[in-house]
Structure formats: C-alpha cells, structure tokens
C-alpha positions in Angstrom: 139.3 44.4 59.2 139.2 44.1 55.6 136.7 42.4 53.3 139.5 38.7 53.1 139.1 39.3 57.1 135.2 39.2 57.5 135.0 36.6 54.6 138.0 33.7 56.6 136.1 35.0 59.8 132.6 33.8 58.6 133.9 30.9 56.8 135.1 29.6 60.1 131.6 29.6 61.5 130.3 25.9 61.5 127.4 25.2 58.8 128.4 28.4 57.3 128.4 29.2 53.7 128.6 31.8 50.7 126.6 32.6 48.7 125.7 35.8 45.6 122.4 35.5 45.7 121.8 39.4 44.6 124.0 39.7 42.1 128.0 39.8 41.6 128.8 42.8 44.1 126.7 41.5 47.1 128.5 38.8 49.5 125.7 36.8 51.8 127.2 34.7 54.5 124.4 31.6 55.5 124.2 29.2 58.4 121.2 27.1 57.5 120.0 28.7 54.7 119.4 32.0 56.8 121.4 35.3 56.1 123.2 36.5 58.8 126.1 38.6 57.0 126.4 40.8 53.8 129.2 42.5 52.4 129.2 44.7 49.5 132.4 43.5 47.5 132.3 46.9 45.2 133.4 49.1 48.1 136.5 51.1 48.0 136.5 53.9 50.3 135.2 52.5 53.3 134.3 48.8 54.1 131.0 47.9 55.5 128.5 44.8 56.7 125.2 44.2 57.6 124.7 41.9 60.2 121.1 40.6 62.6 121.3 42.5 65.8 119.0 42.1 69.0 116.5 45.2 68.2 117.4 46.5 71.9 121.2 46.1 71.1 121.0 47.8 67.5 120.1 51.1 68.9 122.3 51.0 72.3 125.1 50.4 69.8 123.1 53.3 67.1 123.6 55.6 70.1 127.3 54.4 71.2 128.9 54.9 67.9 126.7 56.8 65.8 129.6 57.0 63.4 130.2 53.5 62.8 126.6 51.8 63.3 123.8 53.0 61.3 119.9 51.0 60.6 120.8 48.4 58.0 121.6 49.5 54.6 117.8 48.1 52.5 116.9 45.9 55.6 114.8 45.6 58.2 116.2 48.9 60.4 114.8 47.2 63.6 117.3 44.0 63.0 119.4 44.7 61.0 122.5 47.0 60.9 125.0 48.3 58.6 128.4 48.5 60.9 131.5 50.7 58.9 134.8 48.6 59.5 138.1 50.6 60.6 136.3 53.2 62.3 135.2 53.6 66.5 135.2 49.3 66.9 138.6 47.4 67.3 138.6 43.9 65.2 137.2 41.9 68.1 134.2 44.3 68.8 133.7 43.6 64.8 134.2 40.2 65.1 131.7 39.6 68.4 129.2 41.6 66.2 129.6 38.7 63.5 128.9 36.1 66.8 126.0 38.2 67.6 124.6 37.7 64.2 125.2 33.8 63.5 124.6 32.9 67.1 120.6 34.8 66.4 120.2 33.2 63.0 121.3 30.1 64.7 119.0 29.9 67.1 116.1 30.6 64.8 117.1 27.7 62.5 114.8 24.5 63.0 115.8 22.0 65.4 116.3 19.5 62.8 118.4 22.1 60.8 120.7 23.2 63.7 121.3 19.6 64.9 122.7 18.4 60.9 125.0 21.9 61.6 
C-alpha cells in the first residue's frame, strides 16, 4: 500500500473524513469525530499508520510480526499501534487492520452519532 492507497481506502469508510488537526505532515482519518487512522504524510523511506486495536489483538499481532507492528508511535501503546506498510502483511491484512480500527471507533460513537452515519 501506499499513502493515495490508505487515504481512497479510508475515504470509502461511511461518515468518514480528513482531517490536519496536528499540523501539515500529520493525516487523521475521523468517523464521528473520533480518530481512528493517522498517517504521517512526510515519510519517505518507509510508510506507516497508526490505527485503534483491541488491546488483546495489539500484542498477538506485536508478537506475530514484530517487524511490522510496533505500540503506537505517541499514543496510547495499549490501543493503539503503529503498523509499517510493505513489509510481513499483504494489502488485505492492512486493509482489515483499517476495519478493525473504524469498526472500534464506531462502536464507541453515541447512538445518536452512529445512527446520522
């Protein structure tokens, strides 16, 4: 994946949108107002993200590909992690780890918020 791939891919999310709330080099992906994606758009050598993640799943997939998946980059390590794109996970492992992400913002949105999505 590049950095035009994860920003179409999170753009086709319903209720999502984008956002440079930190500054020119830092792309944050919303649904509801809620983070669930940033990109840093000043990277050249290798492309990262930093998406939520299930505290249980973030260190079965810390373990699995040490390489690749490291405790999010100036976030909350237990929820957050920082995944390095074109390394140990295909496009669709990438991609489901975007899902991941929206689908637990999502679900922590208010009631009235998710239902206007």
């Amino acid at each position: 994946m590049n950095i035009e791939d994860i920003r179409e891919y999170c753009l086709s999310k319903k209720g999502t949108t984008e956002e440079l709330p930190f500054g020119p080099d830092t792309l944050v992906f919303k649904v509801g107002g809620k983070v669930y994606l940033l990109v840093g758009l000043n990277q050249i050598d290798e492309l990262s993200f930093n998406v939520k993640c299930d505290p249980d799943a973030a260190l079965e997939l810390r373990a699995d590909f040490p390489g690749t998946v490291t405790p999010g980059y100036h976030m909350n390590k237990k929820h957050w992690n920082t995944v390095y794109c074109n390394r140990e996970l295909s496009d669709q492992r990438l991609q489901e780890l975007i899902d991941h992400s929206y689908a637990l913002v999502f679900a922590s949105l208010p009631k009235k918020v998710a239902a206007s999505i």
